[in-house]
C-alpha positions as YAML, in Angstrom:
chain: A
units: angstrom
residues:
- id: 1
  name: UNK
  ca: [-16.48, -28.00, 9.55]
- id: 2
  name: UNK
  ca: [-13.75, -30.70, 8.28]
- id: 3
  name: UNK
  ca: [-14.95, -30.45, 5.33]
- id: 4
  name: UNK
  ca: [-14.36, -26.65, 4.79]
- id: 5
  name: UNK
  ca: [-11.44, -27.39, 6.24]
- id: 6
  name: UNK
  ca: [-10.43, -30.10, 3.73]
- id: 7
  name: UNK
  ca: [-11.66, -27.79, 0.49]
- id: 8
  name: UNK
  ca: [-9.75, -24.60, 2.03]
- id: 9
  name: UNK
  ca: [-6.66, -26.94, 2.17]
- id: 10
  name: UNK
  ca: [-7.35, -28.09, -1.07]
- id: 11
  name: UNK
  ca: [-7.24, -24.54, -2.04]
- id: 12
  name: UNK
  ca: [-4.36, -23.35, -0.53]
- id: 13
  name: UNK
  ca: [-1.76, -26.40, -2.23]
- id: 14
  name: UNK
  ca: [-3.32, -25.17, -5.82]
- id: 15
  name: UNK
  ca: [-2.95, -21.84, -4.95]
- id: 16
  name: UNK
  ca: [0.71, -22.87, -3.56]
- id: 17
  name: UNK
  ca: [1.40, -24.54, -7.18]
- id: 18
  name: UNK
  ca: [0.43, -21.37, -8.84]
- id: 19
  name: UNK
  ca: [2.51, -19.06, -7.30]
- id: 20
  name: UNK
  ca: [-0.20, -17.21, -5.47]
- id: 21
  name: UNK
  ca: [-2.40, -16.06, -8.33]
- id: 22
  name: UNK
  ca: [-5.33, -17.89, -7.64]
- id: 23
  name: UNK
  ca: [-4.99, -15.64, -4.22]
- id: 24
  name: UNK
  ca: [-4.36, -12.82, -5.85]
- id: 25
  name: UNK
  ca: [-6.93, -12.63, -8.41]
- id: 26
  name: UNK
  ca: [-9.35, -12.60, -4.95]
- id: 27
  name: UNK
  ca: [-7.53, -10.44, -3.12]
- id: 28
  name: UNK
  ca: [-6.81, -7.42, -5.92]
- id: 29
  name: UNK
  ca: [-9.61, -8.13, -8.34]
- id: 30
  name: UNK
  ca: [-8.71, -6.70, -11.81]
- id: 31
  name: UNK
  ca: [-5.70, -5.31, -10.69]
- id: 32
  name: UNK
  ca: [-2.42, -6.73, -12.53]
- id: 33
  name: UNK
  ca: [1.00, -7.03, -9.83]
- id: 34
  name: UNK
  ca: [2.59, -3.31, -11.38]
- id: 35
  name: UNK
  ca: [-0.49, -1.50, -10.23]
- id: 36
  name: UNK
  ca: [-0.46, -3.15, -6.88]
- id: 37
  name: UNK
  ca: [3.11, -2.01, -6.64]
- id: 38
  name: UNK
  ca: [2.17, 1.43, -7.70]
- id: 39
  name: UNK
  ca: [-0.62, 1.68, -5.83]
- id: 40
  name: UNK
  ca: [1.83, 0.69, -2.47]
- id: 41
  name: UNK
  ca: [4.78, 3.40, -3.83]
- id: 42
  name: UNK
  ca: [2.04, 6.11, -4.27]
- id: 43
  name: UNK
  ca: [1.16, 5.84, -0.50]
- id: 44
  name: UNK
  ca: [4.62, 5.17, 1.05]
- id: 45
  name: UNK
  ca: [6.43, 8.30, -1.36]
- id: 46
  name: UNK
  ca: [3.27, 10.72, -2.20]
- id: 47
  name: UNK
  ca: [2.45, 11.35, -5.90]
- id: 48
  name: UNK
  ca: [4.62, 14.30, -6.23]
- id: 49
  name: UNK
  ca: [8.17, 11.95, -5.49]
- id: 50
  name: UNK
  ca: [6.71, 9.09, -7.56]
- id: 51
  name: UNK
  ca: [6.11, 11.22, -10.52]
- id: 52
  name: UNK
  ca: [9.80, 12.35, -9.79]
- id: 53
  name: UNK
  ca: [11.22, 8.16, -10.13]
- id: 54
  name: UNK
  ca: [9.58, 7.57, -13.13]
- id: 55
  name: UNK
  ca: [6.74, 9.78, -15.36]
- id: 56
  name: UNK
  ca: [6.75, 6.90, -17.59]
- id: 57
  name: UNK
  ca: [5.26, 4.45, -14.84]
- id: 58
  name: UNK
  ca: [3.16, 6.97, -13.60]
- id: 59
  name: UNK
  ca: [1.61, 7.34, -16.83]
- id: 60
  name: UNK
  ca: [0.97, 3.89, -17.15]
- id: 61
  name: UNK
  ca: [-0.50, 3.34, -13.57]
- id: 62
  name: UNK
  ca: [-3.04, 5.66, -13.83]
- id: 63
  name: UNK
  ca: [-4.13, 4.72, -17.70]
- id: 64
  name: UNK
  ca: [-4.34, 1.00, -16.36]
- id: 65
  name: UNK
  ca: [-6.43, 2.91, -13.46]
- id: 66
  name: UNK
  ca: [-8.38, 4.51, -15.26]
- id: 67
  name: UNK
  ca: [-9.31, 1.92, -18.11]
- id: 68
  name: UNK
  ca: [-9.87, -0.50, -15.70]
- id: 69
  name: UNK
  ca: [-12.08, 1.71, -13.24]
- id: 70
  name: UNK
  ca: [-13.83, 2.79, -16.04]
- id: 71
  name: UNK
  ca: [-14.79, -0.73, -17.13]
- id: 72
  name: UNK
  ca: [-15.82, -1.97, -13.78]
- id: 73
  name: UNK
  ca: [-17.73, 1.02, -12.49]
- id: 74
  name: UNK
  ca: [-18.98, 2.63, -15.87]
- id: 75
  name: UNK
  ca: [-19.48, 0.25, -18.95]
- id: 76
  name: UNK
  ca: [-20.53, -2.92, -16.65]
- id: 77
  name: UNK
  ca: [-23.11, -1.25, -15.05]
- id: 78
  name: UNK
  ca: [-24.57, 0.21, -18.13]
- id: 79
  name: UNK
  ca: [-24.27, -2.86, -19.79]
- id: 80
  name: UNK
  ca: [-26.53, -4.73, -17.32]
- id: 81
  name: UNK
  ca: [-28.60, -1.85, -17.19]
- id: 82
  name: UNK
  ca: [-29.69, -2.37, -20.84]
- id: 83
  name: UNK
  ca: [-31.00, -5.92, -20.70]
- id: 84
  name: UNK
  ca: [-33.71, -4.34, -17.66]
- id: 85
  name: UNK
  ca: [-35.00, -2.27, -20.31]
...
């Protein structure tokens, strides 16, 4: 147990030196810190007020969506799909 306890320490003062990203990368995998944001703005206001702030950044949070969504869940998959064949 000490020693998990010694590598999670570890850990945590690299992740500390890094600002958090080493954290972050676990925690929102793929995801860059505007979509987070997004993503948090599009529950609190609903997608009809966010649209109303900015179109711009609405635009951009769903194409980062939906390239990224299509990498992970489409392409990936098919790609590891083709070396079982």
């Amino acid at each position: 147990m000490q020693i998990r306890s010694r590598i999670y320490g570890r850990f945590l003062s690299f992740d500390k030196k890094v600002d958090g990203a080493v954290s972050f990368f676990f925690k929102h995998f793929g995801k860059t810190k505007f979509m987070v944001k997004m993503g948090q703005k599009a529950q609190v206001l609903g997608l009809e007020k966010l649209w109303d702030k900015g179109p711009k950044a609405f635009i951009y949070f769903f194409l980062f969506y939906l390239i990224r969504d299509t990498i992970i869940y489409i392409l990936i998959p098919i790609w590891i799909a083709s070396f079982t064949t």
